[in-house]
C-alpha positions in Angstrom: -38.6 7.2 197.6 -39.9 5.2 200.6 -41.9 6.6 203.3 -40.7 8.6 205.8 -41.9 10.0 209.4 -39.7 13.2 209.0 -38.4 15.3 206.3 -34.6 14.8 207.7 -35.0 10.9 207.3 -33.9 8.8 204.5 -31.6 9.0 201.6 -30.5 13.2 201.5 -28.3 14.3 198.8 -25.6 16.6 199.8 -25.7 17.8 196.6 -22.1 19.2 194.4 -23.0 22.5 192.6 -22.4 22.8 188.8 -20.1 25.6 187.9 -19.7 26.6 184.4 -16.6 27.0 182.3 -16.4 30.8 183.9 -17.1 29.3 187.2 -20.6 30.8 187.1 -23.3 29.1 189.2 -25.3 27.1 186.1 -28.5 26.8 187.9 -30.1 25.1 184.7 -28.0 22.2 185.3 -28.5 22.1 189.2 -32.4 22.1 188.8 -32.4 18.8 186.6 -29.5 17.2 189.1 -32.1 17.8 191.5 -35.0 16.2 189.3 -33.0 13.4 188.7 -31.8 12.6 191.9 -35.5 12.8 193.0 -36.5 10.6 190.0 -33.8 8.0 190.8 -35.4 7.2 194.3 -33.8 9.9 196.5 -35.8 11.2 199.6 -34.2 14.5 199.2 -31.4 17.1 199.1 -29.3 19.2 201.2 -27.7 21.9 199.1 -25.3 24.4 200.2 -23.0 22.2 202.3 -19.6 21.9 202.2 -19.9 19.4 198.6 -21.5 22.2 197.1 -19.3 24.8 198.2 -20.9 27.0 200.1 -17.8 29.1 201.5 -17.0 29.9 197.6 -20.6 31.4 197.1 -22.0 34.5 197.1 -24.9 35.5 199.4 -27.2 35.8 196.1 -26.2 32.8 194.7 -26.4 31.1 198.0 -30.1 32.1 198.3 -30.5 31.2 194.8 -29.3 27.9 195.0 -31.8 26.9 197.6 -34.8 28.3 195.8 -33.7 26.4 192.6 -33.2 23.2 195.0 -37.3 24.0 196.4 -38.4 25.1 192.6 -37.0 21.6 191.4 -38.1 19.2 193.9 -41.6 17.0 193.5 -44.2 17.0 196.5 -42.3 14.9 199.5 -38.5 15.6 198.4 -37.0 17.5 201.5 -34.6 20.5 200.7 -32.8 20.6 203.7 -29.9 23.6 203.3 -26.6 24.0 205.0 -26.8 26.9 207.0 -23.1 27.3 208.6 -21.6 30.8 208.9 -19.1 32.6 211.4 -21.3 33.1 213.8 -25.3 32.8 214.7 -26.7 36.2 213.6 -25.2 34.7 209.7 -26.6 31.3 210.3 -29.9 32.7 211.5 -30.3 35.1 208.4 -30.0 31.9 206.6 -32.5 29.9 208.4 -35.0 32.3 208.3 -33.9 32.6 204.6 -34.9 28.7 204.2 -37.7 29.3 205.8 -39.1 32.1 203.0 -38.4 29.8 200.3 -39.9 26.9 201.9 -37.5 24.4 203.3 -38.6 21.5 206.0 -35.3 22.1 207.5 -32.1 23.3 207.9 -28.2 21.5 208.9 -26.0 23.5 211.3 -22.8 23.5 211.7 -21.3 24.8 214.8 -19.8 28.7 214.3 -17.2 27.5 211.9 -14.5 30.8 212.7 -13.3 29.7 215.5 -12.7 26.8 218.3 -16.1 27.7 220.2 -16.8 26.5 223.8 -20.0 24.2 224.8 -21.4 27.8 226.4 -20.8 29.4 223.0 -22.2 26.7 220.7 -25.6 26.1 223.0 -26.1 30.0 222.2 -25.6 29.6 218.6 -28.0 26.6 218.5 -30.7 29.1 220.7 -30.0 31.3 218.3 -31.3 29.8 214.7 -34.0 27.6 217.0 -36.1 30.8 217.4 -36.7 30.9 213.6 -38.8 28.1 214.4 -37.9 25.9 211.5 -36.4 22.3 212.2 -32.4 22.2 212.9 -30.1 18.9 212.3 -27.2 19.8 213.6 -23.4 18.8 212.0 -21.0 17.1 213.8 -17.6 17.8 212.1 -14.6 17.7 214.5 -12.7 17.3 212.0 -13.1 20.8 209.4 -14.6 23.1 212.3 -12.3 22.3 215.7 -15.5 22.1 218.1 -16.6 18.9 218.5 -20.5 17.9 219.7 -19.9 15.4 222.3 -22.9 12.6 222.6 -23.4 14.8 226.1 -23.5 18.3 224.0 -25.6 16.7 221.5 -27.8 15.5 224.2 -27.5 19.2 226.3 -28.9 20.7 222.4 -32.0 18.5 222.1 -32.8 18.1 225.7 -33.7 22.0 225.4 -35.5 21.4 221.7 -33.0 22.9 219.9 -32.0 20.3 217.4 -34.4 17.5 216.3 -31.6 15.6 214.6 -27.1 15.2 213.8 -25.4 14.5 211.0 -22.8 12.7 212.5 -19.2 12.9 210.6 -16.8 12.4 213.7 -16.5 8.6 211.9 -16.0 6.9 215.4 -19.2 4.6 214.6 -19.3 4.0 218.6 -20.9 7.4 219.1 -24.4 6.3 217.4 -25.1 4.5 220.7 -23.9 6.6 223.1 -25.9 9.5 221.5 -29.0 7.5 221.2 -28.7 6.0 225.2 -28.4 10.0 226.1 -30.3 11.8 223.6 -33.3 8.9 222.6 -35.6 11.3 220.7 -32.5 12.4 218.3 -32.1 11.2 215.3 -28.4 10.4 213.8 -28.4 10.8 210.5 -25.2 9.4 208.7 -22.6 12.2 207.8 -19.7 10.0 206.1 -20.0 7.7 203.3 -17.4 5.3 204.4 -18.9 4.5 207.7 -22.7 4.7 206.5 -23.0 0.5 207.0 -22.1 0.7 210.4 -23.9 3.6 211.4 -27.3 2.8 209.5 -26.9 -0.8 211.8 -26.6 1.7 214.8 -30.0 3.1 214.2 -29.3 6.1 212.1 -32.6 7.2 210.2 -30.7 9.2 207.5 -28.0 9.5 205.5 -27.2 12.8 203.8 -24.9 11.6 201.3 -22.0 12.6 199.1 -21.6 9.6 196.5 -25.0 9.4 195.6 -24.4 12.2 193.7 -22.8 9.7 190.8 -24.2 6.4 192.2 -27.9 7.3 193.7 -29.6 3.9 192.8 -27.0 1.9 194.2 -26.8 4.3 197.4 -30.3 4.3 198.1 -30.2 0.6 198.0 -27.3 0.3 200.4 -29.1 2.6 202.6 -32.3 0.7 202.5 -30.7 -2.7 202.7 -28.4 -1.4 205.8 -30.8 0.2 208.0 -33.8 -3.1 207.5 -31.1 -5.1 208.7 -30.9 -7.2 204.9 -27.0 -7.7 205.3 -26.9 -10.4 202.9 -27.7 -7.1 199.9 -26.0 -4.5 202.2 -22.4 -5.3 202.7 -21.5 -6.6 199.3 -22.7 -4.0 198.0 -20.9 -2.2 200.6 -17.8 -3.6 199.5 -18.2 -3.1 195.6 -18.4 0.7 196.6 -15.9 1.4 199.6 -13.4 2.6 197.7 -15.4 5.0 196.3 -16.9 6.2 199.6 -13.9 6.6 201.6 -13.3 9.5 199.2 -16.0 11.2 200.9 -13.9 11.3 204.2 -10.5 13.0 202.3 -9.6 16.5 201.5 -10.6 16.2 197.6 -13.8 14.4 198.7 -15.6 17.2 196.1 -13.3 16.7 193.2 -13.2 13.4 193.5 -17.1 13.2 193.8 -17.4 15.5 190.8 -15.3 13.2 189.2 -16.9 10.2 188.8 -20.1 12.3 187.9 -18.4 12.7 185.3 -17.4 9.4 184.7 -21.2 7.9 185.0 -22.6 10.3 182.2 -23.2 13.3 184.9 -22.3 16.3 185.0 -20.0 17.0 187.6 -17.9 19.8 186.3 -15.0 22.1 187.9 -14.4 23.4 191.4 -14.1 27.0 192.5 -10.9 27.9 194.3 -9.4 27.0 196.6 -9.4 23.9 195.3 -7.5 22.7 192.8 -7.9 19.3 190.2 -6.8 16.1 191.7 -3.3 15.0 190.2 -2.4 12.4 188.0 -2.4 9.6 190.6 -5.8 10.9 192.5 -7.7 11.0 189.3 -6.5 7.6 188.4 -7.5 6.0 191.7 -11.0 7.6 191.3 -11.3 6.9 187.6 -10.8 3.1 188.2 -13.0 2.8 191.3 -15.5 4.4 189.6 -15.0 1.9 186.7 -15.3 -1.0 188.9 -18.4 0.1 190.4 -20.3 0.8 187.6 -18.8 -2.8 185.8 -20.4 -4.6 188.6 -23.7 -3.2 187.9 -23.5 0.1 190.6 -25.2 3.5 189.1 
């Protein structure tokens, strides 16, 4: 782990979430993914997002997963949970629920029921800011329908309600237009397949998908980028692009789980509603992971 000015910066983990042959919750198996991620150089770990199927959970095993994540983690490894819900009373419950059990932040998606208006999403913002803990927002056009505009983004932090965005639009142009309007937040990268070009942009974080099966050679990548060392960065880059861009499709956690699999980790099923990858999916991930792990990637 390298040093760090806030919790949200560096190399965070958005961590997939072991599932038994029952589909039970095997927090055994999460604590040690989180003591090993921490052990392979990680700066921390954002549990209960989308990779770790948070809509599939219960709200005790929600809960539980985040105290496991802050029971796990050494001195200095963030736990930084997804907080989305329908609406902002939900998402607050959870904030102030990360806050109990000791979190140095939270990730916010917009209300995620329904195509919410700027008026709409600045109150839900309001809302989980009074629990007083810091908020990264998340910027996913794509799953939720509302999208945080550089000018929203800059609206949000302008009144100290976010100190940071994970930004998974994937139009790489918006790192500058958010930083020219909103200079004191931070962009964290949200998609694995853009994360060169955004870490040149000035993006102080990552949380991350791949590094779940690949954290050494993520961390480098992310380290390499972001000092400007393009001569490591974008071979490396290239070696694992076909890996990343998984990150960025609908079977981003199967695939993901996947090639824990592959690499000697336990990656494990998938609650419903989602299904295994077919034939060809599994062979495309099988023999990416291969590749990346054959040129010296884990």
């Amino acid at each position: 782990m390298h040093a760090r000015l806030k919790p949200w910066h560096g190399v965070l983990v958005a961590t997939a979430l072991p599932f038994d042959d029952g589909l039970g919750v095997d927090l055994d198996r999460f604590a040690e993914h989180v003591r090993w991620l921490a052990a392979e150089g990680c700066d921390g770990v954002t549990p209960n997002g989308s990779l770790g199927e948070y809509q599939t959970l219960t709200e005790k095993e929600r809960s539980a997963v985040v105290r496991t994540a802050v029971d796990a983690a050494p001195d200095g490894f963030t736990v930084m949970p997804g907080i989305a819900a329908y609406g902002a009373l939900e998402a607050r419950r959870w904030a102030e629920d990360a806050a109990e059990a000791g979190c140095a932040a939270v990730m916010l998606l917009p209300p995620n029921a329904y195509r919410a208006d700027e008026r709409a999403v600045v109150e839900h913002y309001r809302e989980v800011a009074k629990v007083g803990i810091p908020v990264v927002a998340y910027n996913n056009p794509i799953d939720t329908k509302v999208n945080l505009t550089p000018a929203l983004l800059a609206r949000l932090s302008g009144e100290g309600l976010i100190v940071g965005v994970k930004e998974f639009s994937g139009d790489v142009r918006r790192t500058y237009e958010i930083t020219e309007l909103a200079p004191d937040l931070d962009v964290l990268i949200g998609a694995d397949d853009v994360a060169l070009e955004v870490a040149l942009g000035g993006a102080r974080g990552w949380v991350a998908g791949y590094v779940n099966a690949l954290p050494r050679a993520s961390v480098q990548l992310f380290n390499a980028a972001t000092s400007g060392d393009l001569a490591t960065a974008l071979p490396l880059y290239r070696t694992l692009h076909a890996l990343l861009r998984w990150d960025s499709k609908t079977e981003f956690v199967q695939a993901i789980k996947l090639s824990m699999d592959i690499v000697g980790r336990y990656g494990g099923p998938c609650r419903p509603p989602r299904v295994p990858l077919t034939a060809e999916q599994e062979r495309a991930v099988r023999e990416a992971t291969e590749k990346a792990i054959a040129a010296g990637c884990r």
